[in-house]
HTML snippet that shows the backbone in 3Dmol.js (N, CA, C, O; Angstrom):
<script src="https://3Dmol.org/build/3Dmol-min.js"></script>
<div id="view" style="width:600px;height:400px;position:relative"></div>
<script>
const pdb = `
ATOM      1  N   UNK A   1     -17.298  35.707  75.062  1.00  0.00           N
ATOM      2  CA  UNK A   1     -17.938  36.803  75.755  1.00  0.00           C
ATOM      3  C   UNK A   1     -18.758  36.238  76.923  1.00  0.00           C
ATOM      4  O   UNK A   1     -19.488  35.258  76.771  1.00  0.00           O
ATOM      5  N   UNK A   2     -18.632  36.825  77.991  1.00  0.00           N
ATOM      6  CA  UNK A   2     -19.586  36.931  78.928  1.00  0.00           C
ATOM      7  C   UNK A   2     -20.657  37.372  79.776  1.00  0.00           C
ATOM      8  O   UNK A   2     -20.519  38.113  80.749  1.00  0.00           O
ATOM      9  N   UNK A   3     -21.845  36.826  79.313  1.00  0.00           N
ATOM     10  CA  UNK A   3     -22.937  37.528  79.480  1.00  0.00           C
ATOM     11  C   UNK A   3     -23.076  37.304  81.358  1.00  0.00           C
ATOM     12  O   UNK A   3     -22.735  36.362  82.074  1.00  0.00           O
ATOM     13  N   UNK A   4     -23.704  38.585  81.666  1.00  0.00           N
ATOM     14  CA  UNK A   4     -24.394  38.824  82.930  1.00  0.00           C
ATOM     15  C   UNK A   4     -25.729  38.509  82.776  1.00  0.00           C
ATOM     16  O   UNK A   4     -26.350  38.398  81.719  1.00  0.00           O
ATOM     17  N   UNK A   5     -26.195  38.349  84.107  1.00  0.00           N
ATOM     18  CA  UNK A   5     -27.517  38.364  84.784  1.00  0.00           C
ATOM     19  C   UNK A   5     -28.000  39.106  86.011  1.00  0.00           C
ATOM     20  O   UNK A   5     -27.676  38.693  87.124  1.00  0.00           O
ATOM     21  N   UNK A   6     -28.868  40.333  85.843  1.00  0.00           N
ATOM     22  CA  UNK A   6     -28.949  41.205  87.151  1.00  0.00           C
ATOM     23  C   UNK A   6     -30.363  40.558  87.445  1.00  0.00           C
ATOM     24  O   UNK A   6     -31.174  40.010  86.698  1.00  0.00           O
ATOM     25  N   UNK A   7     -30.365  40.813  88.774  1.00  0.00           N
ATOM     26  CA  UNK A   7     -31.423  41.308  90.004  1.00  0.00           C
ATOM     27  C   UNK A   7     -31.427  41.951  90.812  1.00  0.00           C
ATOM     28  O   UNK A   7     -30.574  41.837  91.693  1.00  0.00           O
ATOM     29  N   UNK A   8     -32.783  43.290  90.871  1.00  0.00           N
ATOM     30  CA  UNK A   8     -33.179  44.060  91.453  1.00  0.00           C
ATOM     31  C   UNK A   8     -33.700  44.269  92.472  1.00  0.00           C
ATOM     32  O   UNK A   8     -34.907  44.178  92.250  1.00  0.00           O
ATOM     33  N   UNK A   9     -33.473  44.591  93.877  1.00  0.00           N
ATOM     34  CA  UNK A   9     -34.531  44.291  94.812  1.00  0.00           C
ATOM     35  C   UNK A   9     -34.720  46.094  95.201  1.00  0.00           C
ATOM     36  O   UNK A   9     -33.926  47.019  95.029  1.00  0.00           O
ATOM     37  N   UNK A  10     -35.736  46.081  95.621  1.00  0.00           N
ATOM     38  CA  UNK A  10     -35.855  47.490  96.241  1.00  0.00           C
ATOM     39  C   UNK A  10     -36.562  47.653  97.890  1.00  0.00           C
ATOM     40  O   UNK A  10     -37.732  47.294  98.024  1.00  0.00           O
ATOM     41  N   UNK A  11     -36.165  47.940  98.527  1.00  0.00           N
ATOM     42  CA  UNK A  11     -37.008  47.969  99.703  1.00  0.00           C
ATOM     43  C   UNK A  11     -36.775  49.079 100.373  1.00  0.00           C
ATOM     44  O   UNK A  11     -35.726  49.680 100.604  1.00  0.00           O
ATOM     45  N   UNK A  12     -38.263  49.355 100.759  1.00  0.00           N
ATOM     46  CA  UNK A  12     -38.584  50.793 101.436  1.00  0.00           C
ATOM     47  C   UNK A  12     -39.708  50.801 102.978  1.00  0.00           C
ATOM     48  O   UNK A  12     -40.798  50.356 103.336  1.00  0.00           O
ATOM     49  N   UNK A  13     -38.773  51.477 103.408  1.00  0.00           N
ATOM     50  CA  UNK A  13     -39.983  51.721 104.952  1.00  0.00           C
ATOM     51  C   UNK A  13     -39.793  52.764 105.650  1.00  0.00           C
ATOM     52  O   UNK A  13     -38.639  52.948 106.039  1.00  0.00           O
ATOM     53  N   UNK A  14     -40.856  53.770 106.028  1.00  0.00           N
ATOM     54  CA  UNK A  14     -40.487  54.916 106.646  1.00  0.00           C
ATOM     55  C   UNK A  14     -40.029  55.740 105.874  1.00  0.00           C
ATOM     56  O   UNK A  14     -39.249  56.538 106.394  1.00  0.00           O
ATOM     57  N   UNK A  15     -40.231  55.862 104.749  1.00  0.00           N
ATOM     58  CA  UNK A  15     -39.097  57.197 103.742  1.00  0.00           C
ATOM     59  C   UNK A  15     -38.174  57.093 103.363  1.00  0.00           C
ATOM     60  O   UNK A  15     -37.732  57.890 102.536  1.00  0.00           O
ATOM     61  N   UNK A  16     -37.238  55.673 103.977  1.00  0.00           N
ATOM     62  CA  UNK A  16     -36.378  55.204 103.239  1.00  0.00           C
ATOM     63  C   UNK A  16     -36.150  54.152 102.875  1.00  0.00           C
ATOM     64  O   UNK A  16     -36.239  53.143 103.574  1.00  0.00           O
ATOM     65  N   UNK A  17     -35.651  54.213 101.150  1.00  0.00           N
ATOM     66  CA  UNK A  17     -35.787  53.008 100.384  1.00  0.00           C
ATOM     67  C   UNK A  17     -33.861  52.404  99.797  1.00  0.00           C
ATOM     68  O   UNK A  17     -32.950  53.146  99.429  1.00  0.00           O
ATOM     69  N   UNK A  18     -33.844  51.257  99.892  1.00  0.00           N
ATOM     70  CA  UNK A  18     -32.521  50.786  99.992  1.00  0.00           C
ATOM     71  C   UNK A  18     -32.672  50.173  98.312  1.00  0.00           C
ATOM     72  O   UNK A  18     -33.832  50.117  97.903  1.00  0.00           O
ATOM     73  N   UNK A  19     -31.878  49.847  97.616  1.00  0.00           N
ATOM     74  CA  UNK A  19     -31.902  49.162  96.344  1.00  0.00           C
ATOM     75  C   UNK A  19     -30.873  48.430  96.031  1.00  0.00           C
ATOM     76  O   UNK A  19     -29.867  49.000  95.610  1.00  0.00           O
ATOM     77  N   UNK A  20     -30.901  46.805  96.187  1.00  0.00           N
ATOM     78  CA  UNK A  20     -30.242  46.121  96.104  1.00  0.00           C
ATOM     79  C   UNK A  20     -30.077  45.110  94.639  1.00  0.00           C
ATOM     80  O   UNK A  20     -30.851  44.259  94.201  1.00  0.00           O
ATOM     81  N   UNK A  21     -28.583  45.651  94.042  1.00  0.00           N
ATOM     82  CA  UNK A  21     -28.820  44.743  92.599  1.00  0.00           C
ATOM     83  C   UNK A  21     -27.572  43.267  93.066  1.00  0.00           C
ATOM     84  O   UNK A  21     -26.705  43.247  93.939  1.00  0.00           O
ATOM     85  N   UNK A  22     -27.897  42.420  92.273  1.00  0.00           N
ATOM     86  CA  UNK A  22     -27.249  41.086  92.344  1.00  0.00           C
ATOM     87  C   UNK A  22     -26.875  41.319  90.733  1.00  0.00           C
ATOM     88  O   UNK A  22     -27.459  41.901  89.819  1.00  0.00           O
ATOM     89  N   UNK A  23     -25.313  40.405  90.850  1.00  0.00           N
ATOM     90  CA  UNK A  23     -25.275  39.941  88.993  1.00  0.00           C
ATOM     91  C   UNK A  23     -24.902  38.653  89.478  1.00  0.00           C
ATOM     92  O   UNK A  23     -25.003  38.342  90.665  1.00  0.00           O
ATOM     93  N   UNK A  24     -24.449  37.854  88.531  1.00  0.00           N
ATOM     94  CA  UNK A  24     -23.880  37.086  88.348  1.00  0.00           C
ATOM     95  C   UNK A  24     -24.055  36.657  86.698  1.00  0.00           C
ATOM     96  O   UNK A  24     -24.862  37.132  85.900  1.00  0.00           O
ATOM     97  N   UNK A  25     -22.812  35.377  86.410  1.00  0.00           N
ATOM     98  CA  UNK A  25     -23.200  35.183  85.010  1.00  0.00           C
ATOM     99  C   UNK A  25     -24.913  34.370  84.418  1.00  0.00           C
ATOM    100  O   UNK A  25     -25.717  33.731  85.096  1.00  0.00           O
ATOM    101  N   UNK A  26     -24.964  34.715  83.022  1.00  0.00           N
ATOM    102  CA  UNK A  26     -26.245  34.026  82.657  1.00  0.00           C
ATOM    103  C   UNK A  26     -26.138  32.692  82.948  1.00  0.00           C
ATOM    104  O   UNK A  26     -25.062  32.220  82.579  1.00  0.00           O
ATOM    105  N   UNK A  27     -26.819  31.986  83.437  1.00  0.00           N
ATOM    106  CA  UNK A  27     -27.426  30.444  83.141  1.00  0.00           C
ATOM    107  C   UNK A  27     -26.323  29.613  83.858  1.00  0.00           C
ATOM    108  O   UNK A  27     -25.999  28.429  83.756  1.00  0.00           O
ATOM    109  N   UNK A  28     -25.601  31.208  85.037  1.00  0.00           N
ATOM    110  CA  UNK A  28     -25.127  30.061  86.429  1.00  0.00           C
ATOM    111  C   UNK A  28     -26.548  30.209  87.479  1.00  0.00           C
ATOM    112  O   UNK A  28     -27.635  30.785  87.531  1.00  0.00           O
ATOM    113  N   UNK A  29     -25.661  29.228  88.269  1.00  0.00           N
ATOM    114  CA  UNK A  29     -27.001  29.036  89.403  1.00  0.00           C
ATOM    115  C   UNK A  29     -26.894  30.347  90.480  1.00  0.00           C
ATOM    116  O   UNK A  29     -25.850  30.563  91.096  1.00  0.00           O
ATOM    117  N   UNK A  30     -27.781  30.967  90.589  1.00  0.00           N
ATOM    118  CA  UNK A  30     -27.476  32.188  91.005  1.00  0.00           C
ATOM    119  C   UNK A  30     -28.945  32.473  91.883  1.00  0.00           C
ATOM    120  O   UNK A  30     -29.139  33.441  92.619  1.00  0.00           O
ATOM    121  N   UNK A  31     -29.745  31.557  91.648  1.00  0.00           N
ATOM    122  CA  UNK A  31     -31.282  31.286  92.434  1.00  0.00           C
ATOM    123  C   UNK A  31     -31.066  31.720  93.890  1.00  0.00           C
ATOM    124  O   UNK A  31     -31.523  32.673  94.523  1.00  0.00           O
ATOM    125  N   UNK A  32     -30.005  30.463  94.316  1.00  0.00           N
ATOM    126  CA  UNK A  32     -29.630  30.246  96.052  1.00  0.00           C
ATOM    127  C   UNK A  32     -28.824  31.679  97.078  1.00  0.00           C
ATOM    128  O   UNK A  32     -29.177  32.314  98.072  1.00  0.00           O
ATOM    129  N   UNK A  33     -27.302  31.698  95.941  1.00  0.00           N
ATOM    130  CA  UNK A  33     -26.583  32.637  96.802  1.00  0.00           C
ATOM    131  C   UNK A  33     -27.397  34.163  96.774  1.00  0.00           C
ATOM    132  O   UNK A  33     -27.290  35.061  97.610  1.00  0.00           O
ATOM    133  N   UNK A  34     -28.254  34.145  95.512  1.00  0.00           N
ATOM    134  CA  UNK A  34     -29.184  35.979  95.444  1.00  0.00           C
ATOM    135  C   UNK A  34     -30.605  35.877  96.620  1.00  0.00           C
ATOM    136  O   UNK A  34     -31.213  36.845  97.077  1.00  0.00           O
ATOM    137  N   UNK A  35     -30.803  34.802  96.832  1.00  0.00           N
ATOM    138  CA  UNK A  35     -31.876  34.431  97.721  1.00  0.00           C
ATOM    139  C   UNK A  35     -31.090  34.948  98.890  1.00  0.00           C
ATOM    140  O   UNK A  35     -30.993  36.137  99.195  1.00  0.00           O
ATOM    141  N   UNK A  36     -30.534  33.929  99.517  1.00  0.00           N
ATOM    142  CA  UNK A  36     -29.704  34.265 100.681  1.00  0.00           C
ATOM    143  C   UNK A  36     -28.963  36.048 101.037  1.00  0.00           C
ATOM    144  O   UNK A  36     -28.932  36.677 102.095  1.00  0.00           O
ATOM    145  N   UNK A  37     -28.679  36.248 100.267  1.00  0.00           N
ATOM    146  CA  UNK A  37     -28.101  37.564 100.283  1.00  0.00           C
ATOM    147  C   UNK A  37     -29.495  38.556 100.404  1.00  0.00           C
ATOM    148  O   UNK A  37     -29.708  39.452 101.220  1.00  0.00           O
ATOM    149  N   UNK A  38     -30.267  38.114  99.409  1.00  0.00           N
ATOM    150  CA  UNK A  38     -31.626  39.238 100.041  1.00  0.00           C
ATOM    151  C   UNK A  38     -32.661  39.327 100.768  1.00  0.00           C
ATOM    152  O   UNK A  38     -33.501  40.179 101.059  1.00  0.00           O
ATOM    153  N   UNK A  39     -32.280  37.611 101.144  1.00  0.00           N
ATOM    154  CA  UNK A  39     -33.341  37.373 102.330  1.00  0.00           C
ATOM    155  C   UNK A  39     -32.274  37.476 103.997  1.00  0.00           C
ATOM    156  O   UNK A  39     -32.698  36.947 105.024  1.00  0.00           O
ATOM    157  N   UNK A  40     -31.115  38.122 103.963  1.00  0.00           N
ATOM    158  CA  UNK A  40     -30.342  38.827 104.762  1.00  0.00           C
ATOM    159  C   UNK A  40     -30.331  39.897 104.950  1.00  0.00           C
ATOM    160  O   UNK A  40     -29.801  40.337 105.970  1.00  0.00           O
ATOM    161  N   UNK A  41     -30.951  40.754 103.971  1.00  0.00           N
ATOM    162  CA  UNK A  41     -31.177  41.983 104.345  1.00  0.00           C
ATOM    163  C   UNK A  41     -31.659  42.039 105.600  1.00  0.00           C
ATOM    164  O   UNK A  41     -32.044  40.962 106.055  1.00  0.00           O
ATOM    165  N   UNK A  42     -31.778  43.323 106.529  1.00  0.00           N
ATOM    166  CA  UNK A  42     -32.630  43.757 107.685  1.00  0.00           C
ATOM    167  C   UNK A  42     -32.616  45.671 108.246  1.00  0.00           C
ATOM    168  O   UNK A  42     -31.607  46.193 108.720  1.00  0.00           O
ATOM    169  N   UNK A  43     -33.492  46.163 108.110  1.00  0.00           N
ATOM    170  CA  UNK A  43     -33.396  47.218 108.314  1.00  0.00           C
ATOM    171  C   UNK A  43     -33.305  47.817 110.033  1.00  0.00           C
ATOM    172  O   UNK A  43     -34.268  47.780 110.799  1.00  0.00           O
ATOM    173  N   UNK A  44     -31.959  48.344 110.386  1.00  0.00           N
ATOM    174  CA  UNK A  44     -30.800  48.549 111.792  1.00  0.00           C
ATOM    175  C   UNK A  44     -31.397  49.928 112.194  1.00  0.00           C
ATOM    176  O   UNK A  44     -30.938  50.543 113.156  1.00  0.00           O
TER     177      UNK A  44
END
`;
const viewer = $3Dmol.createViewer("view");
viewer.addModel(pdb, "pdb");
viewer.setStyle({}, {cartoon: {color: "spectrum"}});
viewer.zoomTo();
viewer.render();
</script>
């Protein structure tokens, strides 16, 4: 069986709020590529 691992991000400005989840599996390295991906966000 394969277990998951989520993360939640939520971000809001002006009235609108975006909600960003990440998975990947448990007890992979998942620190770097969920970093990168949510520190890419930018509100257009």
């Amino acid at each position: 069986m394969v277990r998951d691992a989520f993360e939640r991000y939520a971000f809001y400005r002006q009235g609108h709020e975006v909600d960003l989840t990440l998975s990947g599996p448990v007890n992979a390295d998942n620190v770097d590529p969920w970093r990168i991906v949510s520190d890419s966000f930018a509100w257009r």
